[in-house]
N, C-alpha and C positions, 0 to 999 in steps of 0.2 A: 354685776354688770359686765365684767370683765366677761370672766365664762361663758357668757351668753353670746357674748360677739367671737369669740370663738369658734364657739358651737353653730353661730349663722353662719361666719367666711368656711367653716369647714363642711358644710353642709351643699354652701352655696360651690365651694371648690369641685365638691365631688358629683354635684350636677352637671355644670360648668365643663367639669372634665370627658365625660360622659356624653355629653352634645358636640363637645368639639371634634370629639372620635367619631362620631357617626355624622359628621357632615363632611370629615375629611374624607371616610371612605366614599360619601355621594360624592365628593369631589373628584375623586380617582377613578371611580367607575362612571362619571361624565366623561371623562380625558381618554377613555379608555374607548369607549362607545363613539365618540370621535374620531378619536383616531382610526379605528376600523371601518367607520361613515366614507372618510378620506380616502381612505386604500380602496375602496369599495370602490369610489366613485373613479378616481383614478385608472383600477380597473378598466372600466367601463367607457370610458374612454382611449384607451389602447396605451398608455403609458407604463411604465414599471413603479412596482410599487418604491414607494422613499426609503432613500440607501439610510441603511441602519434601524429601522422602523423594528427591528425584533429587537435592539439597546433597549430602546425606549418601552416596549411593550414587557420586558423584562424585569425593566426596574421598576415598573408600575406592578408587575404582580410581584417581586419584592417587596414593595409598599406596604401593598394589601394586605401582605401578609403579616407585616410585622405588627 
């Protein structure tokens, strides 16, 4: 009995692990798609885009990558 609940939390871990990774990158490249949306729109109405917005878009493709 032992063994077998094991074998399901490790089973179930490495599913688990595996879903969380690929929703965090949906999550990054939503933030990402955004924030470009933003600057976009900002644009377009005659303003400058938001001070430090390459920080941010930085540490997001650091993210990504890691």
């Amino acid at each position: 009995m032992k063994l077998r609940s094991v074998a399901v939390f490790g089973v179930g871990y490495v599913l688990g692990a595996k879903a969380g990774r690929e929703r965090y990158v949906q999550i990054v490249e939503a933030i990402q798609a955004a924030s470009q949306r933003f600057d976009e729109a900002r644009r377009q109405r005659g303003k400058p885009s938001r001070a430090g917005s390459d920080g941010l878009d930085s540490y997001l493709d650091e993210a990504s990558r890691s």
